[in-house]
C-alpha positions as CSV (number, residue, x, y, z in Angstrom):
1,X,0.0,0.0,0.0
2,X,1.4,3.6,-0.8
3,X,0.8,6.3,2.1
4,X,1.7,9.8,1.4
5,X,2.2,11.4,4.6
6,X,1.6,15.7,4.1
7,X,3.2,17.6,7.4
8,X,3.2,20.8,8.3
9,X,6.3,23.2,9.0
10,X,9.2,20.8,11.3
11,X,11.5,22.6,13.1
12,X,13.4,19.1,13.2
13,X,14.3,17.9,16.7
14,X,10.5,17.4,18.3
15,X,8.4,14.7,18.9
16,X,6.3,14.7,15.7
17,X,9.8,13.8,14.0
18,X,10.6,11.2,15.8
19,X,7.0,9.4,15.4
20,X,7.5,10.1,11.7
21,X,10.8,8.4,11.9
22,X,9.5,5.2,13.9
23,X,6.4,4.8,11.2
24,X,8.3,4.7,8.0
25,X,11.3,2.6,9.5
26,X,9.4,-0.1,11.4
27,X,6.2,-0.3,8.6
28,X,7.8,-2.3,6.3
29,X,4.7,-3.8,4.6
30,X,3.8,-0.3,3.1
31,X,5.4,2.2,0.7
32,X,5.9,5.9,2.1
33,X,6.2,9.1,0.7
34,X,7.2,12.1,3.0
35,X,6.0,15.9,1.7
36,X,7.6,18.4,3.6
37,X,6.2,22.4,3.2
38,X,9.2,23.5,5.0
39,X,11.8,22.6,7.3
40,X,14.2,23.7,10.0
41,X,17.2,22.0,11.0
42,X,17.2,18.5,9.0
43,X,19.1,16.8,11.0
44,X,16.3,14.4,12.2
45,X,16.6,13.1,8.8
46,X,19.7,10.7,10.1
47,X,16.9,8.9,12.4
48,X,15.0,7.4,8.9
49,X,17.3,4.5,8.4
50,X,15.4,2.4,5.8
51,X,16.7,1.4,2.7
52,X,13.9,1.6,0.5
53,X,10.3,1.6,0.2
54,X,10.1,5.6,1.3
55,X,11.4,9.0,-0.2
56,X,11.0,12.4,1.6
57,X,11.0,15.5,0.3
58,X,11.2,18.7,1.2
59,X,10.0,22.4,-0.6
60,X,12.2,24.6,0.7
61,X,10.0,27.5,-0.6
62,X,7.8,29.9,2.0
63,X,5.7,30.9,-1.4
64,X,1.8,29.3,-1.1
65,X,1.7,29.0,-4.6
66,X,5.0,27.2,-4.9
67,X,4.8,24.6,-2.2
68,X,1.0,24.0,-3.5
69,X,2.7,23.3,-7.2
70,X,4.9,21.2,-5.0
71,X,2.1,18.9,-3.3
72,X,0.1,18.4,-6.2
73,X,3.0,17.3,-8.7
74,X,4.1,14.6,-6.1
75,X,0.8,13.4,-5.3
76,X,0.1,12.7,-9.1
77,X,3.0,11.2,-9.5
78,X,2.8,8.5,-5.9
79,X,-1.5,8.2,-6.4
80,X,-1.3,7.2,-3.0
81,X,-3.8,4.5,-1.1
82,X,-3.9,6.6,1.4
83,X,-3.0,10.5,2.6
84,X,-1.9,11.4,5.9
85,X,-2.6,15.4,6.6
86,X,-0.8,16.5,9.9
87,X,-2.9,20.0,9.6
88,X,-6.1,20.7,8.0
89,X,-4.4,22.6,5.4
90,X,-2.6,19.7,4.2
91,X,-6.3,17.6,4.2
92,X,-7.3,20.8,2.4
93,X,-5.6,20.4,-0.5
94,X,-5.6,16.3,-0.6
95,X,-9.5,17.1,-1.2
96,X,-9.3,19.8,-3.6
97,X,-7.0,17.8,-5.6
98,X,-8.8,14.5,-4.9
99,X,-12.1,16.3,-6.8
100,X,-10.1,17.9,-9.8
101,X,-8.2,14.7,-10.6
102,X,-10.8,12.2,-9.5
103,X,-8.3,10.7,-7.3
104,X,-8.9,7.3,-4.9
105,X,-6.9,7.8,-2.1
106,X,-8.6,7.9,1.4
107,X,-7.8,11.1,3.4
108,X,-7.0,10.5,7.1
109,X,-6.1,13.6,9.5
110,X,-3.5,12.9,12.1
111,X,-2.9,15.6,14.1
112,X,-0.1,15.9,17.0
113,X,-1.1,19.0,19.4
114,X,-4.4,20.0,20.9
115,X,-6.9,20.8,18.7
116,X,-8.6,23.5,21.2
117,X,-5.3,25.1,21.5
118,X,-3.6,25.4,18.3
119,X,-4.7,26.6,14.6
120,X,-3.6,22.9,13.0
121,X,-6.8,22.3,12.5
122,X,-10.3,23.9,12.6
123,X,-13.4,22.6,12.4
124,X,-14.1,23.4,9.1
125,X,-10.9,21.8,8.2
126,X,-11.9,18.7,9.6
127,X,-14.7,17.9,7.3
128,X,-12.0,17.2,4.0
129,X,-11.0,13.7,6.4
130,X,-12.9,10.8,6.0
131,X,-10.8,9.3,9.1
132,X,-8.8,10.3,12.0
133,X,-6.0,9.3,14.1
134,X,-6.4,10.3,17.6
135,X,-3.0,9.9,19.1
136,X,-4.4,10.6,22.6
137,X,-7.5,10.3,24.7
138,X,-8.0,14.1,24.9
139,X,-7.7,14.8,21.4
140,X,-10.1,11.5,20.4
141,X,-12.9,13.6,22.8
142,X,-12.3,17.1,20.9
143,X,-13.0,15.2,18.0
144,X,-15.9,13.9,18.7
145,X,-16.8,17.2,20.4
146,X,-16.2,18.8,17.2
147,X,-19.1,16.4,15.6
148,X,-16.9,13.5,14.5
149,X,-18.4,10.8,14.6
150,X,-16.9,7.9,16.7
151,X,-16.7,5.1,13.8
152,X,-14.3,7.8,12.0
153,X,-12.0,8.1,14.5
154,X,-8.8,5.5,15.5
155,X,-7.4,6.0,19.1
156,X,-3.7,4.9,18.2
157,X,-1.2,6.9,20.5
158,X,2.1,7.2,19.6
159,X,5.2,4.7,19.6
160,X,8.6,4.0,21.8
161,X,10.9,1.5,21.4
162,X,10.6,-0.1,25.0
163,X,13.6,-2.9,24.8
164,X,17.3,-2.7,25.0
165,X,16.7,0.9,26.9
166,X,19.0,1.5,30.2
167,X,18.4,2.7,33.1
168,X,18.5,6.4,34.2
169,X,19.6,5.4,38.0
170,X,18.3,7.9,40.8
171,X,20.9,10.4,42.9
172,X,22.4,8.7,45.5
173,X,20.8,10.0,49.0
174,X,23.6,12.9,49.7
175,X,22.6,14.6,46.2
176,X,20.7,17.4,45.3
177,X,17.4,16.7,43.6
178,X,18.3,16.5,40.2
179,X,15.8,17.1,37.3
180,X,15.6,17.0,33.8
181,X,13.4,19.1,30.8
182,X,13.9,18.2,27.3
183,X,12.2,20.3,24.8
184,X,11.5,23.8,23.0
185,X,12.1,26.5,24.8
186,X,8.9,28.6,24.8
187,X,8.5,30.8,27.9
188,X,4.9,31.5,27.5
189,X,3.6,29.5,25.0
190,X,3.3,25.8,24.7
191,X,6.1,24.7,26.8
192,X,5.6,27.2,29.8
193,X,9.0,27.2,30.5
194,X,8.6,30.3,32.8
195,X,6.6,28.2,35.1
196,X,9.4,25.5,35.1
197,X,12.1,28.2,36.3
198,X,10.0,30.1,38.6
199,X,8.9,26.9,40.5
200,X,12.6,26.1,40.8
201,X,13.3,29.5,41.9
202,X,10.9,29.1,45.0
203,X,12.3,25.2,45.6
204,X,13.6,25.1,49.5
205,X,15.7,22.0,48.6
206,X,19.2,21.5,47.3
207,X,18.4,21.0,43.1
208,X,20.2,21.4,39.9
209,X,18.6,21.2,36.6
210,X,19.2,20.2,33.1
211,X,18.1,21.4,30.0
212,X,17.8,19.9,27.0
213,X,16.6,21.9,23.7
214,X,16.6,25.6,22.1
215,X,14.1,27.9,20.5
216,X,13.1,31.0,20.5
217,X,12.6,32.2,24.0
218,X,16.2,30.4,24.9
219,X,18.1,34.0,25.5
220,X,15.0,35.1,27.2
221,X,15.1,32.2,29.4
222,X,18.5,32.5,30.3
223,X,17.9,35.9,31.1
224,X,15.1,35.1,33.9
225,X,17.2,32.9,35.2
226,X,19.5,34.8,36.2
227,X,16.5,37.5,37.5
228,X,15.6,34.8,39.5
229,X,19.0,34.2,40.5
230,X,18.9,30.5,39.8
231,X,21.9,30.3,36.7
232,X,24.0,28.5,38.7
233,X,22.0,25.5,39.3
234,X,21.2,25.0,35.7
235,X,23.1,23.2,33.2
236,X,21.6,24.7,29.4
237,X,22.5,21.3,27.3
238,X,21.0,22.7,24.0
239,X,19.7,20.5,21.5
240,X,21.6,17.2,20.8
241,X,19.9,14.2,18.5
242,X,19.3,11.9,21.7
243,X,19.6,13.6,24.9
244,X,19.1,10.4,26.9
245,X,22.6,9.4,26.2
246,X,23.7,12.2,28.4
247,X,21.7,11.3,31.3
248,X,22.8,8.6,34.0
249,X,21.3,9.6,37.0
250,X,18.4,12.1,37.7
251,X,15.3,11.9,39.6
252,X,12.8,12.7,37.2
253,X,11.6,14.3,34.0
254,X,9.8,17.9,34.5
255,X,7.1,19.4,32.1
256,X,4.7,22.2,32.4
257,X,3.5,22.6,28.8
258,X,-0.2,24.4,28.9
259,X,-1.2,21.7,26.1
260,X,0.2,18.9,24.5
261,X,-1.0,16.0,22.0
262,X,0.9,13.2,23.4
263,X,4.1,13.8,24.6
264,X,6.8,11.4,23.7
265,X,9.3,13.0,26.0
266,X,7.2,11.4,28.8
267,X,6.9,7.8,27.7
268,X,10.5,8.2,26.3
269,X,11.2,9.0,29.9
270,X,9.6,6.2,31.7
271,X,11.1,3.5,28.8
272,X,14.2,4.2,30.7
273,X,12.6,4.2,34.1
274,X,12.8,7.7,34.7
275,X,9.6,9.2,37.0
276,X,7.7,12.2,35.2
277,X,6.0,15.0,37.0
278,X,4.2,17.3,34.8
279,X,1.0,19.2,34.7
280,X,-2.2,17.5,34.0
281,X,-2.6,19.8,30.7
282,X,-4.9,19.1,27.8
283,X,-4.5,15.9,26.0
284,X,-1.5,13.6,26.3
285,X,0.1,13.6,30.0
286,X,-2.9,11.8,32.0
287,X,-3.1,8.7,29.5
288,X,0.8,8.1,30.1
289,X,1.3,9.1,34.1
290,X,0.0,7.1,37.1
291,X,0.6,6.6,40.3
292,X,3.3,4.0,39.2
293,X,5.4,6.0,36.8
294,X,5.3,9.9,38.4
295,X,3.1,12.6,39.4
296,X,0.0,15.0,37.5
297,X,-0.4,17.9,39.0
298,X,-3.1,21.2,38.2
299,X,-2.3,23.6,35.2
300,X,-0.2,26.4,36.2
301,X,-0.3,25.4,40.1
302,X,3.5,26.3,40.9
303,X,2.7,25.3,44.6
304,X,1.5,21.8,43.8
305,X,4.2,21.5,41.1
306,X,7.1,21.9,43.5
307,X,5.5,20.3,46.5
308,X,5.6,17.3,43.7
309,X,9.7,18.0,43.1
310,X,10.1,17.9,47.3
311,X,7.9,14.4,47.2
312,X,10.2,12.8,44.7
313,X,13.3,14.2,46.4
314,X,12.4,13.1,50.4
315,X,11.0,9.7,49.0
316,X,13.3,8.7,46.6
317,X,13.3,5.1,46.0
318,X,9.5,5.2,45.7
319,X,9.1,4.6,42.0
320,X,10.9,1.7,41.2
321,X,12.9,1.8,37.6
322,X,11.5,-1.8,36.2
323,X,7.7,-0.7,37.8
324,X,8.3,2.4,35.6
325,X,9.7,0.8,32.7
326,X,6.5,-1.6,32.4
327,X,4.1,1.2,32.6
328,X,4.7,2.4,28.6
329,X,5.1,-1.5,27.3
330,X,1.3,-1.0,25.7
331,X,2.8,2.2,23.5
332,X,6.0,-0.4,22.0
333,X,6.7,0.5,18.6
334,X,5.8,-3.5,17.4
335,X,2.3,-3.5,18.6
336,X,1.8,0.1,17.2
337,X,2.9,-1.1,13.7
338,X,0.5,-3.7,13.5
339,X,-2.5,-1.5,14.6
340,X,-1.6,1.0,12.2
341,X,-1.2,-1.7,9.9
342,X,-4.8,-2.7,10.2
343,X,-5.9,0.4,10.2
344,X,-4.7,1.2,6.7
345,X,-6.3,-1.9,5.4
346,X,-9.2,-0.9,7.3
347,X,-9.2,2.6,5.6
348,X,-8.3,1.8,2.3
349,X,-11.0,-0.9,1.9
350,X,-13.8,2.1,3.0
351,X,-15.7,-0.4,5.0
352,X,-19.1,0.7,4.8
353,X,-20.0,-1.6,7.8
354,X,-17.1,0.8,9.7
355,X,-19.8,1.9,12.3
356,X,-20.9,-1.5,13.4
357,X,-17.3,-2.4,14.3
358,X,-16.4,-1.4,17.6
359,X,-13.0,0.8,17.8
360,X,-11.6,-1.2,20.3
361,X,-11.4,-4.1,18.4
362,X,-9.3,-2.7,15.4
């Protein structure tokens, strides 16, 4: 089967990347093609090993009317099973060129942030999808919220390699509390980074803390760290191609994103049997945390958030690494394949007995 998968603007080093990467290396059965509007740092292209089967490319054009020119000629030239539209722009134009060309192909949405939070997709946009991949509980309810209807839409997640992973061992007793963020860093926006320093700010505990990423607000942040008069207990890692390499010990992951759509950093986390504390924000954090792997806590609730960092830090020990690990074995990248797997054939075929098959059997 052929999938042409559409994205939207990568700034090449996030999460959606990396699923991207998992899907076309471990999907052998089916045939891949990768259309890129635009890209940041391509780097994250080394993590697509696969030796055929798959192209990827990329327009490198900000012009509408040249990265349209761009979608149609490839998608004439794959006629694809199946179209994968990571924004309702891209499901957009798989529909207005579906009608002109009297294409086959099936359009599926698959969306990786909030819905209610981000422009990737309004409800308008929705309608041009005939299915949708919901890669977390929270976004499978705004969907349905929205007025799609259930049989449409396949609760899938997202994927992690869970075997072969060490272990991220926990600060000998003596230590400060030692924790860990790995991602953009937005002070305001998504990633709420302000919240993460100011909470460390107010700590009353011994701590150091590393940080793994860049973006946009990264002088900024600097900046209010040293406001807050913090600097020297943070260690600014920037952005390396697999920051777990770098870690040995620590005591747990941190994240105080405002909205997510299912974080990988988090299950990535536990696969080596590091706790997670983050807050409970929209979509994503509550279907991976539990009382066995870490710690949810209210959106923008500094208080609970660092009463959360003193918990892991006086009971450390509590969370063991192999109870942890165990938690995210139901997100492993081989039984993700094969559900996706089905789901193509699923698609493709355009069951029209779809809505008397219950989701949680496919």
């Amino acid at each position: 089967m052929k999938i042409t998968l559409i994205t939207q603007y990568l700034e090449g080093h996030g999460g959606t990347e990396r699923v991207i990467s998992h899907l076309v290396n471990e999907d052998l059965e089916n045939n891949y093609q990768v259309l890129i509007p635009e890209s940041g740092n391509p780097e994250w292209l080394q993590w697509i090993t696969r030796d055929s089967g798959y192209e990827l490319k990329i327009c490198h054009s900000k012009n509408r009317q040249i990265q349209r020119d761009f979608f149609t000629t490839n998608l004439l030239a794959s006629n694809p099973d199946i179209v994968l539209g990571l924004e309702g722009k891209a499901c957009e134009l798989a529909y207005e060129l579906k009608q002109k060309y009297s294409l086959t192909y099936k359009i599926v949405s698959w969306g990786h942030t909030s819905i209610s939070e981000s422009n990737i997709f309004a409800r308008r946009e929705l309608a041009f999808s005939e299915y949708h991949l919901a890669i977390s509980t929270g976004i499978q309810k705004q969907l349905l919220a929205l007025g799609v209807p259930a049989h449409k839409i396949f609760l899938i997640y997202n994927p992690i390699r869970t075997v072969n992973k060490k272990t991220i061992q926990t600060p000998a007793a003596q230590k400060p509390f030692h924790a860990v963020f790995i991602g953009r860093i937005l002070l305001d926006d998504q990633k709420n980074v302000r919240m993460l320093l100011e909470t460390m700010a107010h700590l009353d505990i011994p701590w150091k803390l590393d940080i793994f990423g860049k973006g946009q607000d990264l002088p900024a942040a600097k900046a209010l760290a040293k406001q807050l008069q913090i600097a020297p207990h943070i260690n600014w890692r920037g952005w390396v191609p697999n920051p777990w390499d770098f870690i040995t010990e620590a005591d747990c992951l941190l994240l105080c994103s405002k909205y997510e759509g299912f974080p990988m950093v988090i299950i990535e986390a536990a696969s080596y049997g590091l706790p997670i504390i983050s807050t409970d924000c929209p979509t994503g954090p509550a279907d991976i945390i539990n009382k066995d792997n870490g710690i949810l806590t209210p959106m923008n609730d500094q208080q609970a958030f660092g009463t959360a960092c003193k918990q892991l830090y006086y009971l450390r020990g509590r969370y063991a690494h192999s109870t942890v690990k165990k938690t995210v074995l139901k997100f492993d990248i081989s039984r993700y394949i094969k559900r996706i797997q089905h789901i193509y054939t699923f698609i493709a075929a355009d069951n029209q007995r779809a809505h008397d098959v219950p989701l949680s059997s496919l």
